[in-house]
N, C-alpha and C positions, 0 to 999 in steps of 0.2 A: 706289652704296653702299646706299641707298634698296631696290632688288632685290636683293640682299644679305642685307641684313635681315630682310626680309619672308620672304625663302626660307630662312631658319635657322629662322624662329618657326613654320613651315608644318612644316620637319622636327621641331620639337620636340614641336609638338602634333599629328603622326601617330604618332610614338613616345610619347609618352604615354598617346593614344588605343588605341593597340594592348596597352600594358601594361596600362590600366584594363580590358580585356577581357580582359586573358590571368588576372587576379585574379580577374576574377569567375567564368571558367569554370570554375579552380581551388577554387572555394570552392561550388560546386552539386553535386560529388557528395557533398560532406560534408553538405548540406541534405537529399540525399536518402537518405543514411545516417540521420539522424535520425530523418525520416520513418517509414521501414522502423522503423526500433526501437521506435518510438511503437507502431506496429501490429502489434506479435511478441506482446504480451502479450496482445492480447483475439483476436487470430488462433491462439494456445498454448489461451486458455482455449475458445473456441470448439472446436475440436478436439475437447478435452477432453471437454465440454458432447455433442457429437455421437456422438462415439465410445466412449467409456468410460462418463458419468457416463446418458444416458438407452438406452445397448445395456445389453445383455445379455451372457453367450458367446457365444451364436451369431447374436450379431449382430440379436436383434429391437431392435423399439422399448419400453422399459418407460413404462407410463403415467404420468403425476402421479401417481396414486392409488396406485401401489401402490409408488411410492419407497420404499426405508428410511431410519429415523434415520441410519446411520451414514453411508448414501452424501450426505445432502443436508448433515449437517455437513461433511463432508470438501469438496463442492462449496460450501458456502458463507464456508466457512474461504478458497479461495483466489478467489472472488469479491470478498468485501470487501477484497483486496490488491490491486484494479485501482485503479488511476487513475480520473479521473475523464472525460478523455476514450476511455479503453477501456473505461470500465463503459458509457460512452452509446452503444459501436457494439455492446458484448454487451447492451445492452438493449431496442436498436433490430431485432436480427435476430431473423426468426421460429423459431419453435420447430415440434416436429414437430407439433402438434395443429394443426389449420385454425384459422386467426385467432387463432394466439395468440403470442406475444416470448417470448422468452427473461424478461425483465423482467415477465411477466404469468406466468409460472409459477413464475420464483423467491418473488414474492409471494404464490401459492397454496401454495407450499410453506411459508411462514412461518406462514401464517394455518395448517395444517393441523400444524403440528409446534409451535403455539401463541406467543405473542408473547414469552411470560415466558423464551422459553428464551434461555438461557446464552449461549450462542454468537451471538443476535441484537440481544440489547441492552447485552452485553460486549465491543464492538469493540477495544478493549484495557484494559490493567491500571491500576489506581489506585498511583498511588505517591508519595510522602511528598516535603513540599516539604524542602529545606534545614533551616529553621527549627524544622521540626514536630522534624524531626527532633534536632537540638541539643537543644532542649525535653526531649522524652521521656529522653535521655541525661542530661540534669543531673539531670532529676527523680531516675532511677531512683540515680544515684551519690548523690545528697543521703540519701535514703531508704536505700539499702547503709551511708555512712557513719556514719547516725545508730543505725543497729542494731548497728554493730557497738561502737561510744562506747557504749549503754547495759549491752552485755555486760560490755564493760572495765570498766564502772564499777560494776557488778553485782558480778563478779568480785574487784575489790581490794578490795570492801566484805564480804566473803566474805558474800554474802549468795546465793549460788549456788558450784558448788564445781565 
C-alpha cells in the first residue's frame, strides 16, 4: 500500500513538473515579443537618423554644420517621443563624424539652433487644471450677467433708449 502511494505522488509530481514547463515555454515567446517591440522604436529612429535625416539624395553624408532648421525640428520632434530606454541606445550609438553619438550631435545641434528655441524647451503644451478652469467660467458669466442687469436697468429707467 506504502508502494502505492509513493508511486501516485511520483506520478503526480512528474505531471506537474512537466506542465510547470510546458507554461513556462509558452509564456518566452511572448517575453521575446516584448523585447523586439521595445527595440522597433529606437531601431525605426535609427534608420531614420542614418538614412533620411543626415543623407542627402544621393545618398552623401550632410555635415552638423550645415543641417537645416526644418530638418533637425522634424528629427527632433520625433526624438523627444522615444522612451527613455530607446533614447539611451539612440544616444549611445555613434554618429557619422569620428567620435562622436548620436546624443553629442543632437546636443550640437541645439546649442547651434540656440536653447530658447520652441521646439526644445516646449516638450508639450500647458493646459488648465479643472478648477482654473470653473474659475475663469463663473468670473466671466458673473461679469456677462451684471452688464447685462445694468443695461435692463439703464433701459426701464429710460435713461438710454
Amino acid at each position: 500500500m506504502l508502494k502505492f502511494l509513493i508511486a501516485i505522488l511520483l506520478m503526480m509530481f512528474g505531471v506537474s513538473g512537466i506542465s510547470t514547463h510546458h507554461s513556462f515555454s509558452s509564456s518566452e515567446p511572448v517575453i521575446k515579443q516584448n523585447l523586439a517591440k521595445i527595440s522597433d522604436e529606437s531601431d525605426i529612429f535609427l534608420n531614420y537618423w542614418r538614412e533620411d535625416f543626415r543623407k542627402d539624395e544621393e545618398g552623401n553624408i550632410i555635415a552638423i554644420c550645415d543641417i537645416k532648421y526644418a530638418s533637425f525640428k522634424e528629427m527632433y520632434s520625433k526624438y523627444i517621443l522615444l522612451n527613455d530606454y530607446d533614447k539611451s541606445i539612440v544616444d549611445a550609438t555613434d554618429d557619422y563624424e569620428e567620435n562622436f553619438t548620436i546624443k553629442e550631435s543632437i546636443k550640437t545641434l541645439i546649442s547651434r539652433f540656440g536653447e530658447n528655441n520652441t521646439i526644445v524647451n516646449n516638450k508639450e503644451k500647458r493646459t488648465l487644471d479643472q478648477s482654473s478652469s470653473i474659475i475663469i467660467i463663473v468670473v466671466v458669466a458673473v461679469f456677462g450677467m451684471s452688464t447685462i442687469s445694468v443695461f435692463y436697468v439703464l433701459k426701464r429707467d429710460n435713461i438710454i433708449q
